[in-house]
C-alpha positions as a printed NumPy array, in Angstrom:
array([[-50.579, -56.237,  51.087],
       [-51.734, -54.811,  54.522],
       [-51.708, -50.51 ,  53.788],
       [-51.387, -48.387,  56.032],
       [-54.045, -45.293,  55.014],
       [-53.445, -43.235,  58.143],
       [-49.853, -42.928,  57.573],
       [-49.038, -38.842,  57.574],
       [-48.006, -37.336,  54.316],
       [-44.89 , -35.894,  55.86 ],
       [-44.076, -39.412,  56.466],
       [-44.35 , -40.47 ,  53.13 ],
       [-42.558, -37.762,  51.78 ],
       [-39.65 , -39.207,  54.031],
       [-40.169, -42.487,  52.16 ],
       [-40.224, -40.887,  48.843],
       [-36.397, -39.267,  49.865],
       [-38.032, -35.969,  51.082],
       [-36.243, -35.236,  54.018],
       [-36.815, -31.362,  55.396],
       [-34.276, -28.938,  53.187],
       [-32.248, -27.504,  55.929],
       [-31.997, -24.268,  53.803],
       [-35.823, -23.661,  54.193],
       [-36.92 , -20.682,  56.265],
       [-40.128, -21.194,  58.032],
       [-42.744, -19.127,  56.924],
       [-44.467, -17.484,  60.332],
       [-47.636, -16.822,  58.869],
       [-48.017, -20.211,  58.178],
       [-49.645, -23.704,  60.101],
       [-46.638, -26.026,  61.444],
       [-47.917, -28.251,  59.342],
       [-47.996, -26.373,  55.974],
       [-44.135, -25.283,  56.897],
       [-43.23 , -29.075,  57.882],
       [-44.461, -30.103,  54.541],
       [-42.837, -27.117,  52.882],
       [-39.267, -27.437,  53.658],
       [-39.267, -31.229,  52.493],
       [-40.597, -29.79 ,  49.019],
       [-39.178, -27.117,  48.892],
       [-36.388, -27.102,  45.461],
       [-37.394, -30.931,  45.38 ],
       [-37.888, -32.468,  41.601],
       [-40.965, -34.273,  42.82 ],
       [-42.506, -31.622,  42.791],
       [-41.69 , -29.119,  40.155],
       [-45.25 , -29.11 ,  38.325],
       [-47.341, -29.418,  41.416],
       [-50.291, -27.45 ,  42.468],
       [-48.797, -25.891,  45.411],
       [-45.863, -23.309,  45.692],
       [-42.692, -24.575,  47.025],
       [-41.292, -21.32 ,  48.66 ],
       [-42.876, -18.508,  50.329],
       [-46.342, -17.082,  49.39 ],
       [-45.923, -13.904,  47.979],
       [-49.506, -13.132,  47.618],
       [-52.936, -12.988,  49.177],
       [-56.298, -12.318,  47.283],
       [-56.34 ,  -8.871,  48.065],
       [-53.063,  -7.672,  46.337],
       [-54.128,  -9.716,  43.343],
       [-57.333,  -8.716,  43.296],
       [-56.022,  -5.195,  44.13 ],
       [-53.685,  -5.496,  40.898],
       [-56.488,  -6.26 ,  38.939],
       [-58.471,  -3.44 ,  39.836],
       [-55.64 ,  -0.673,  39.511],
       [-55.585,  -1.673,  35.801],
       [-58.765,  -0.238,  35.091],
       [-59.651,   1.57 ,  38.258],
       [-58.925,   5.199,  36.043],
       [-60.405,   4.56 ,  33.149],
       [-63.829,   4.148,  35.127],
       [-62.966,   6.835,  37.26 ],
       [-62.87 ,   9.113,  34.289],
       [-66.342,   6.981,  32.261],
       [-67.881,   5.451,  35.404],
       [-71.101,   5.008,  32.619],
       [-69.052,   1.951,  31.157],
       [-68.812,  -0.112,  34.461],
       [-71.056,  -2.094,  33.96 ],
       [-73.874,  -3.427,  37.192],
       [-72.784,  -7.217,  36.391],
       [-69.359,  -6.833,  36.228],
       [-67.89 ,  -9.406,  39.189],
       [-65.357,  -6.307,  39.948],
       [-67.078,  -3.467,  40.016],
       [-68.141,  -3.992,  43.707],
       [-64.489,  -3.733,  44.211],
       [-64.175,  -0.188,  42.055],
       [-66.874,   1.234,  44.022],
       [-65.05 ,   0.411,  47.616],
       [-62.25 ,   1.322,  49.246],
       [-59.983,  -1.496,  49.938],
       [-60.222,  -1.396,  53.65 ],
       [-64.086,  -2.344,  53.295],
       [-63.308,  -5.405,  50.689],
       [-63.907,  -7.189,  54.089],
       [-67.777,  -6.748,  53.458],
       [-67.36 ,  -8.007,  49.869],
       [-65.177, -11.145,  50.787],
       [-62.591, -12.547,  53.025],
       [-58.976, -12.559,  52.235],
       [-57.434, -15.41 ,  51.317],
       [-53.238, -16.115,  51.63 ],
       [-52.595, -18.117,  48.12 ],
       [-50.986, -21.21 ,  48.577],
       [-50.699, -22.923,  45.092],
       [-52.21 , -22.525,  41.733],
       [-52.419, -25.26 ,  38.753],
       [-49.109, -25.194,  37.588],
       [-48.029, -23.28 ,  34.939],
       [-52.112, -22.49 ,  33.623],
       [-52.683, -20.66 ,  36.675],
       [-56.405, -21.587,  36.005],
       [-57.216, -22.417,  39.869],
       [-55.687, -20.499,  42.999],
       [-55.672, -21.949,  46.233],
       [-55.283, -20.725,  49.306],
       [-56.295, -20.068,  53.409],
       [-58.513, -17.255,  54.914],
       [-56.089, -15.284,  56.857],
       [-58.446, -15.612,  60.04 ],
       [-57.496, -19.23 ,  59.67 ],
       [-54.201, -18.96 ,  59.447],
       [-53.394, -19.922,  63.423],
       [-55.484, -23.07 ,  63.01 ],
       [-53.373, -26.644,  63.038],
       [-55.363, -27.811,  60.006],
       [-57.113, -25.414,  58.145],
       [-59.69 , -25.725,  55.657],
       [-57.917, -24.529,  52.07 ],
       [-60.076, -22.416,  49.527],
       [-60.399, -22.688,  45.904],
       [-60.693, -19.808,  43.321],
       [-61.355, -20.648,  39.311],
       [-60.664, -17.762,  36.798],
       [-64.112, -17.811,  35.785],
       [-65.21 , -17.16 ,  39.024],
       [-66.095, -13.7  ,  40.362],
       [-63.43 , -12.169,  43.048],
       [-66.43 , -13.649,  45.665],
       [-66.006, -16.91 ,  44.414],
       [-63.765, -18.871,  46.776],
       [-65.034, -22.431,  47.68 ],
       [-64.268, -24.818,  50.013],
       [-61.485, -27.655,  48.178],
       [-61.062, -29.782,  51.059],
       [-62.384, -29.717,  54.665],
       [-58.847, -29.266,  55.907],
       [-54.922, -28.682,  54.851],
       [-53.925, -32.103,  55.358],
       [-56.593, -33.079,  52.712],
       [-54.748, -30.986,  50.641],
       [-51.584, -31.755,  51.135],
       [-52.544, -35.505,  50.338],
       [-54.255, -33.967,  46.982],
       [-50.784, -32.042,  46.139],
       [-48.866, -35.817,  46.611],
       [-51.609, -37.839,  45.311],
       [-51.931, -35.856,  42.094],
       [-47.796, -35.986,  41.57 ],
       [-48.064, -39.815,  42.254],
       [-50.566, -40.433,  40.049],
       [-49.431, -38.346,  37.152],
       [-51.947, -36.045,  37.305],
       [-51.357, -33.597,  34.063],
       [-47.351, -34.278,  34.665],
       [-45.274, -37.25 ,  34.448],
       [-42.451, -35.398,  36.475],
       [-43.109, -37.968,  40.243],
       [-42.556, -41.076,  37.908],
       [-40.124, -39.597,  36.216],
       [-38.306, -38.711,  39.444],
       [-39.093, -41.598,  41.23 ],
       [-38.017, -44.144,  38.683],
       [-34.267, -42.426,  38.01 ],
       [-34.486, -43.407,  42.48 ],
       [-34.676, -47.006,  41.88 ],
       [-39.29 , -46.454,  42.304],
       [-41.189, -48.349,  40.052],
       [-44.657, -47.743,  38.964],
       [-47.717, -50.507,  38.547],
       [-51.374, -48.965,  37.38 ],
       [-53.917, -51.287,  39.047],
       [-57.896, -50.891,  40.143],
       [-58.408, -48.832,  42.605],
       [-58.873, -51.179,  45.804],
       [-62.222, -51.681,  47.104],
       [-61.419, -51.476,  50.934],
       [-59.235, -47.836,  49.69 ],
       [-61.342, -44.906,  52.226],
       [-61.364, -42.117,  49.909],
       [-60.469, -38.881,  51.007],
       [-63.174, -36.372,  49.203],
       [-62.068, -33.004,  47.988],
       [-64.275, -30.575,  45.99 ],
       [-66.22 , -31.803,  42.692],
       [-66.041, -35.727,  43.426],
       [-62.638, -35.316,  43.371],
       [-61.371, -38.106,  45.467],
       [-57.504, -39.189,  46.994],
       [-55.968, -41.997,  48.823],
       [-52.843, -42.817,  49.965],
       [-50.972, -45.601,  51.537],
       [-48.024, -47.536,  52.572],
       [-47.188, -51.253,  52.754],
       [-43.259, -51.75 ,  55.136],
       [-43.172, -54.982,  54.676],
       [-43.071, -54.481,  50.773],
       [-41.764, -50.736,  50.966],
       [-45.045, -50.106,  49.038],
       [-46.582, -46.701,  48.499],
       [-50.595, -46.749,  47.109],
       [-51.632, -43.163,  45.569],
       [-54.795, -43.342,  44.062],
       [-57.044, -39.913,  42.377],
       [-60.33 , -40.819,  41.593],
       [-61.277, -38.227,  38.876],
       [-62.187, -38.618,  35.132],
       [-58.863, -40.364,  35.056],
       [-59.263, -42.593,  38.014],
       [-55.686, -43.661,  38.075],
       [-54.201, -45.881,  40.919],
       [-50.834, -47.071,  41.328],
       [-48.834, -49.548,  43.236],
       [-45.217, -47.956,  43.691],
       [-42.595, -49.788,  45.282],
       [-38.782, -49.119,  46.293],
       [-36.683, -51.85 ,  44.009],
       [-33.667, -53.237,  45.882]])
């Protein structure tokens, strides 16, 4: 089979029988890109337990962090003796919002693990007019500071978010959905010629597509290293 590995994801979501929902509303704040991939997921089975939201963001950092600190902000108000020096948000109790900025940058939330809520991810707002953006991490055990970089840019991502649906990540729901649309599934070896695409923590993607066998390749390479060989029956 001769894959194609620099096939867009947009294009494979066309394959898949994700056209663009013509209900979507583009999101302004968001890159083309982000909005293009959006509005083909967007109230799409495929991707019902994936690791990015489907509609609109509602949130950035700030107003979560911002609900977080509002819980407690009075009680320390009124016993500022019990915040404690090594608590990750009392930076944040100690500083008006509008100087978070010297703390950390704020982030517009993209996705989360779904339905832990364990990881957020998301783009620094400054980065928000940028084609391809670099997307951000956030782990609950992390302090508020703690963003990292998950992959060097959105479309990295965005193959992550397919990759990890393909490849049954945590979910079964893309074989599930794929297979009731006449898809069927093959687990093989990961290919040896397969260029990774490296995200954050050795995580690794790839994907790719065959026309002359209507053949799509998803492969994560993570304690699970799955790969699988999915192909449109006639």
């Amino acid at each position: 089979m001769a894959f194609n590995y620099n096939i867009p994801v947009l294009e494979l979501l066309d394959i898949l029988g994700c056209p663009p929902n013509p209900d979507y509303q583009p999101d302004p704040r968001l890159p083309a890109l982000l909005n293009d991939f959006l509005s083909r997921a967007c109230d799409h089975p495929l991707f019902e337990t994936a690791d990015i939201w489907t509609g609109h963001s509602d949130w950035t950092s700030y107003e979560v962090l911002e609900e977080r600190v509002d819980e407690d902000r009075e009680y320390y108000e009124e016993h500022p003796e019990e915040l404690e020096e090594d608590d990750p948000f009392a930076p944040f109790f100690k500083l008006s919002k509008e100087q978070w900025p010297t703390l950390v940058e704020n982030y517009l939330e993209i996705g989360s693990d779904y339905a832990a809520g364990v990881v957020e991810f998301g783009i620094r707002e400054a980065d928000l007019d940028q084609a391809d953006p670099v997307v951000y991490m956030l782990h609950e055990v992390d302090a508020p500071t703690g963003w990292k970089r998950f992959s060097a840019t959105l479309s990295d991502y965005l193959k992550y978010v397919l990759c990890a649906v393909l490849c049954c990540e945590t979910y079964e729901t893309g074989m599930e959905v794929l297979e009731e649309a006449g898809w069927s599934f093959e687990e093989i070896e990961r290919p040896e010629d397969a260029p990774m695409t490296s995200c954050i923590n050795g995580l690794l993607v790839c994907c790719g597509y065959d026309p002359d066998t209507k053949t799509i390749l998803a492969i994560l390479f993570d304690p699970e290293r799955k790969a699988y060989r999915i192909t449109k029956e006639d």
